[in-house]
DSSP file (Angstrom, degrees, kcal/mol; ACC not computed):
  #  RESIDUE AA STRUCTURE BP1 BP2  ACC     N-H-->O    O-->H-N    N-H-->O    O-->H-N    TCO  KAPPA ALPHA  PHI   PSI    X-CA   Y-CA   Z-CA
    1    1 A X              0   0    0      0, 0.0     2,-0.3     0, 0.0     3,-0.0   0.000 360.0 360.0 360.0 137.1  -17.2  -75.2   56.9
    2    2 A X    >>  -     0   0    0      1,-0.1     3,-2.6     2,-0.0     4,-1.7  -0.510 360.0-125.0 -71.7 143.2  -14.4  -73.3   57.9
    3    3 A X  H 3> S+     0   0    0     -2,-0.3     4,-2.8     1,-0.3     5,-0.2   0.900 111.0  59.0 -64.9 -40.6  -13.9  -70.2   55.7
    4    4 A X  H 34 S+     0   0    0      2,-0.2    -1,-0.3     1,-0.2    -2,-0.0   0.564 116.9  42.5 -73.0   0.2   -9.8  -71.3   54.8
    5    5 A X  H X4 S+     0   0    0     -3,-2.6     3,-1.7     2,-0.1     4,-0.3   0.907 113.3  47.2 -91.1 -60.4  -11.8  -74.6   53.4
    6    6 A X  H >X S+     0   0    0     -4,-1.7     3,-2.0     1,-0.3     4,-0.9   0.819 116.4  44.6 -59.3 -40.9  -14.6  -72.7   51.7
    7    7 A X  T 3< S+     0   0    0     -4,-2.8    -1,-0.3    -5,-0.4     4,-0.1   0.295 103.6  61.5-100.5  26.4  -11.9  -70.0   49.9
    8    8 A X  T <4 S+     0   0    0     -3,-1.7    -1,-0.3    -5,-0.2    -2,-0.2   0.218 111.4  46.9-117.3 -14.6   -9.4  -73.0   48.8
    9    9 A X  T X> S+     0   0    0     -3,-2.0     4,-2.9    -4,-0.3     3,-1.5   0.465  83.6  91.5-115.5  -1.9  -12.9  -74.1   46.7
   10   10 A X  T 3< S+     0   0    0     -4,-0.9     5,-0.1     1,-0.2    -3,-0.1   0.884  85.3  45.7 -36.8 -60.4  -14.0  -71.1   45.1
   11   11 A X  T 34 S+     0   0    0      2,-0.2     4,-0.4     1,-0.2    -1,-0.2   0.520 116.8  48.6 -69.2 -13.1  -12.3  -71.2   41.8
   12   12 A X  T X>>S+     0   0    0     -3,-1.5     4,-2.6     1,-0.3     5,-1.8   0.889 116.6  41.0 -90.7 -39.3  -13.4  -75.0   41.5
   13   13 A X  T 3<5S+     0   0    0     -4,-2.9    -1,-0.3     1,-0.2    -2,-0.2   0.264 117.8  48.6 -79.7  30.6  -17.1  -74.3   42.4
   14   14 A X  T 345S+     0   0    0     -5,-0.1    -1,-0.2    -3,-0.1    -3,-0.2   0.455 112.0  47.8-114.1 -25.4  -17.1  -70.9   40.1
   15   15 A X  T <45S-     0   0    0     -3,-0.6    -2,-0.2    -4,-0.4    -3,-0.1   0.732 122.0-121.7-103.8 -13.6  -15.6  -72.9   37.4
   16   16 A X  T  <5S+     0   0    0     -4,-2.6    -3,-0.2     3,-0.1    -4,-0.1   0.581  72.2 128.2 131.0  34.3  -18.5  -75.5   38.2
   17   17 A X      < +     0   0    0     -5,-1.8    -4,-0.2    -6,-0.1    -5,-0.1   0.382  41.7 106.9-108.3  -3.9  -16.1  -78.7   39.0
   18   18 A X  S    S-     0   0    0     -6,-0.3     2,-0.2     1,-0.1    -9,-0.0  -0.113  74.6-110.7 -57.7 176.3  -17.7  -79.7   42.6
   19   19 A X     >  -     0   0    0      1,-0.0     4,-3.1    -6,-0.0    -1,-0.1  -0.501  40.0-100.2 -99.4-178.9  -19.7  -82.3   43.3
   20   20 A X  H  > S+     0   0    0     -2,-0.2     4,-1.6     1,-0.2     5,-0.2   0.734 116.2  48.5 -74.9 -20.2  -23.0  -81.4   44.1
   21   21 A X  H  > S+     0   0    0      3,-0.2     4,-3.5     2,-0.2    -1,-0.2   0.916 111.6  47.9 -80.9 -42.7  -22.8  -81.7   48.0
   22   22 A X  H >> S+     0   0    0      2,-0.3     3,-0.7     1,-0.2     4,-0.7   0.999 110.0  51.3 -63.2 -73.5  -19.6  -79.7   48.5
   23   23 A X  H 3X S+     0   0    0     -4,-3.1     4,-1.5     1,-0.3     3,-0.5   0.839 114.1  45.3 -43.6 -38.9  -21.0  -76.9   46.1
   24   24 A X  H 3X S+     0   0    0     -4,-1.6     4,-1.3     1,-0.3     5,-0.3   0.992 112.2  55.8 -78.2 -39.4  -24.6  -76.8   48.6
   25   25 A X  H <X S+     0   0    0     -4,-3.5     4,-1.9    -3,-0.7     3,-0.4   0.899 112.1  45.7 -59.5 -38.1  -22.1  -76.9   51.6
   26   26 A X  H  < S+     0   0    0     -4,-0.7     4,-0.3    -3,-0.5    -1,-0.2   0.770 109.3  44.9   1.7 -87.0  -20.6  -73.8   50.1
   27   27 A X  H  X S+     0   0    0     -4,-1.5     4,-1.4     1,-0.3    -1,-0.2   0.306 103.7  63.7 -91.1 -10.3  -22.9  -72.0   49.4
   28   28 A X  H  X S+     0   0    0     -4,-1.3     4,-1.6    -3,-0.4    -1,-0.3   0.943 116.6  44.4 -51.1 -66.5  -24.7  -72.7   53.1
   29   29 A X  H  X S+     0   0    0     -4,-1.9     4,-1.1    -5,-0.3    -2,-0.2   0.642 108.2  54.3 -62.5 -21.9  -21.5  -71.0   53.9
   30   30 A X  H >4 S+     0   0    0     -4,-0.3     3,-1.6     1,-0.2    -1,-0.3   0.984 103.3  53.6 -62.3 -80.4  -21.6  -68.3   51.4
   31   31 A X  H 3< S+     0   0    0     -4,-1.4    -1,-0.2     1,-0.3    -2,-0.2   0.748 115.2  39.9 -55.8 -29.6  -24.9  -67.0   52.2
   32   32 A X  H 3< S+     0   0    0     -4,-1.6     2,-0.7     1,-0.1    -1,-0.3   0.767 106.8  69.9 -87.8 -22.6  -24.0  -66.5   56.0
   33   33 A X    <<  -     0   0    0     -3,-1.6     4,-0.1    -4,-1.1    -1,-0.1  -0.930  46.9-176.5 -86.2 105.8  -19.7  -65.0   55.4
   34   34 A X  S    S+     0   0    0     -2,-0.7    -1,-0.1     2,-0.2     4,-0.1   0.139  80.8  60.7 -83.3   0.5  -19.8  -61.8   54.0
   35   35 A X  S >> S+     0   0    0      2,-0.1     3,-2.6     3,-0.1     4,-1.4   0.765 111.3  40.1 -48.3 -69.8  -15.6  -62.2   54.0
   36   36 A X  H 3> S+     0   0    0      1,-0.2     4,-1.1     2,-0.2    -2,-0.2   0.499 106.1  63.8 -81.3  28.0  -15.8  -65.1   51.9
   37   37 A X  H 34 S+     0   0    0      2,-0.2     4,-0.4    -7,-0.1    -1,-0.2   0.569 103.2  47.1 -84.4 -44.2  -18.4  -63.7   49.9
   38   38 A X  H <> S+     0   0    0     -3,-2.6     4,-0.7     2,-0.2    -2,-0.2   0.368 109.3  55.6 -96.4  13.6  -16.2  -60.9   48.7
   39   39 A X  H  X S+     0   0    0     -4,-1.4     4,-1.3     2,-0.1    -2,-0.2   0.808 108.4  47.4 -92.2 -34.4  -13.5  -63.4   48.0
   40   40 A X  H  X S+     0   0    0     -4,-1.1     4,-1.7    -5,-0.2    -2,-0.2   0.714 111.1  49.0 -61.1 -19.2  -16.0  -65.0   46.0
   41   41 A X  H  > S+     0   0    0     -4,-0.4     4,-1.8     2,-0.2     5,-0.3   0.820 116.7  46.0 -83.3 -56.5  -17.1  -61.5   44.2
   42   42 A X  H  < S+     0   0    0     -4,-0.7    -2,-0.2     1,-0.3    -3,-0.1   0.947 106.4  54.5 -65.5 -26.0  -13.1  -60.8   43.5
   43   43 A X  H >< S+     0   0    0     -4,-1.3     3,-2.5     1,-0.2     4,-0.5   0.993 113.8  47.9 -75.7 -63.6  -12.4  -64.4   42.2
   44   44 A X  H 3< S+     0   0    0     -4,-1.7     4,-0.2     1,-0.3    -2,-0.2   0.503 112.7  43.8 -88.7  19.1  -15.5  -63.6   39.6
   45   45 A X  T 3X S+     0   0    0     -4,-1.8     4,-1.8     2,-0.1    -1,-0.3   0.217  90.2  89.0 -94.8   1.3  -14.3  -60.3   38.4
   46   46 A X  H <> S+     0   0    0     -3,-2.5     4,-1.1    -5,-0.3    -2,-0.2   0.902  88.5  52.6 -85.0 -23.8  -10.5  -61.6   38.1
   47   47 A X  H  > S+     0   0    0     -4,-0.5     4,-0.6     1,-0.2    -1,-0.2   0.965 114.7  37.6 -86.7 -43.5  -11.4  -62.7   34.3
   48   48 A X  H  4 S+     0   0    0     -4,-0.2     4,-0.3     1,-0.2    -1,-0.2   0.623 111.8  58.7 -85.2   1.1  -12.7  -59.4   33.1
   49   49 A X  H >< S+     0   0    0     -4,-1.8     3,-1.4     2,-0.1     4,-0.2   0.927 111.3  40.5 -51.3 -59.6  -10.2  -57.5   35.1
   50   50 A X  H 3< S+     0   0    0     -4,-1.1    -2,-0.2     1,-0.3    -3,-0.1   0.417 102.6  66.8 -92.1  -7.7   -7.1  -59.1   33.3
   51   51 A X  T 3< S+     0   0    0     -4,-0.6    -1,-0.3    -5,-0.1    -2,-0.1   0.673 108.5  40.1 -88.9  -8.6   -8.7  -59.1   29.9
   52   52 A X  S <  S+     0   0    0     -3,-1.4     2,-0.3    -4,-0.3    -2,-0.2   0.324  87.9 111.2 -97.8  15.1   -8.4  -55.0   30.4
   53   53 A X        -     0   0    0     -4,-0.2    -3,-0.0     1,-0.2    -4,-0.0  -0.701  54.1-167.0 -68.0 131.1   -4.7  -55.5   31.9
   54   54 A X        -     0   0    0     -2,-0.3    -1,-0.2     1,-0.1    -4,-0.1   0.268  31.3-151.9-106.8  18.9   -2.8  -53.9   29.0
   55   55 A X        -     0   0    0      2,-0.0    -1,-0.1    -3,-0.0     2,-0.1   0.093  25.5 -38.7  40.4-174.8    0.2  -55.5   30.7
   56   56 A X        -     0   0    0      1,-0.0     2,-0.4     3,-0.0     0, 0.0  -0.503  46.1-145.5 -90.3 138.9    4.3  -54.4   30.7
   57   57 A X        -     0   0    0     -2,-0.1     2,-0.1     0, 0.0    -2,-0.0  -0.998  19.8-129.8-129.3 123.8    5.5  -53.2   27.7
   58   58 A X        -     0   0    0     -2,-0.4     2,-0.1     1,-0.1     5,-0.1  -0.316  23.2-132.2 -72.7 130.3    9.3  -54.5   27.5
   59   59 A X     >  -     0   0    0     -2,-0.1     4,-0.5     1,-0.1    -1,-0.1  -0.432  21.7-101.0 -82.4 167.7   11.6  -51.6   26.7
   60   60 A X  T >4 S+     0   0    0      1,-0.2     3,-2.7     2,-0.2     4,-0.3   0.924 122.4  51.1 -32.4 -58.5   14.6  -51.8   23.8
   61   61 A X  G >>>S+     0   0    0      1,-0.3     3,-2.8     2,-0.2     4,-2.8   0.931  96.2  67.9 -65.7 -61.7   17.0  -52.3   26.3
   62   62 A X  G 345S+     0   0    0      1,-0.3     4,-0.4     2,-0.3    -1,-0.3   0.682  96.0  54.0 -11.7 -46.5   15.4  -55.1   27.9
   63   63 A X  G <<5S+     0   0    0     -3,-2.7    -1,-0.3    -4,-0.5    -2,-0.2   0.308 108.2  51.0-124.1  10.2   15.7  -57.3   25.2
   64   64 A X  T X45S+     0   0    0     -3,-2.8     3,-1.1    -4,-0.3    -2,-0.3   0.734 107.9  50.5 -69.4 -44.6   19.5  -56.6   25.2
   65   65 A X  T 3<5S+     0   0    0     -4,-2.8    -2,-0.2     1,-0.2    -3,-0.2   0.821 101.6  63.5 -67.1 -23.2   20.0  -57.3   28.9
   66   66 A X  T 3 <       0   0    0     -5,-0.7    -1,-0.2    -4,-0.4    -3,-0.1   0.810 360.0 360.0 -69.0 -11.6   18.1  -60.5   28.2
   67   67 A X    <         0   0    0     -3,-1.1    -1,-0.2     0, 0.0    -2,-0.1   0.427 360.0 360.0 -86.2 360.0   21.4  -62.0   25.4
């Protein structure tokens, strides 16, 4: 597998929605790419990252220029 294939399936096989052949081609690919391997590391830290995102807090003014 080419890695732009392999990192265009991360989020399906992390969230567990391959079929069973794709995921073992994967994860063949996995175990030898140490690129996509930390794209696979970043993709499963992105949920508990963005539950400590305290996000933008909209100023006063803001929500005059928005009328």
């Amino acid at each position: 597998m080419q890695c732009e294939q392999v990192q265009k399936e991360l989020s399906q096989m992390l969230e567990g929605a391959l079929e069973p052949a794709l995921e073992s081609a994967l994860q063949k690919h996995l175990q030898q790419c140490v690129q996509c391997r930390q794209v696979r590391e970043q993709l499963e830290r992105l949920p508990e990252v963005l539950k400590t995102w305290a996000g933008i807090e909209p100023t006063m003014d803001m929500y005059d220029r928005l009328q």
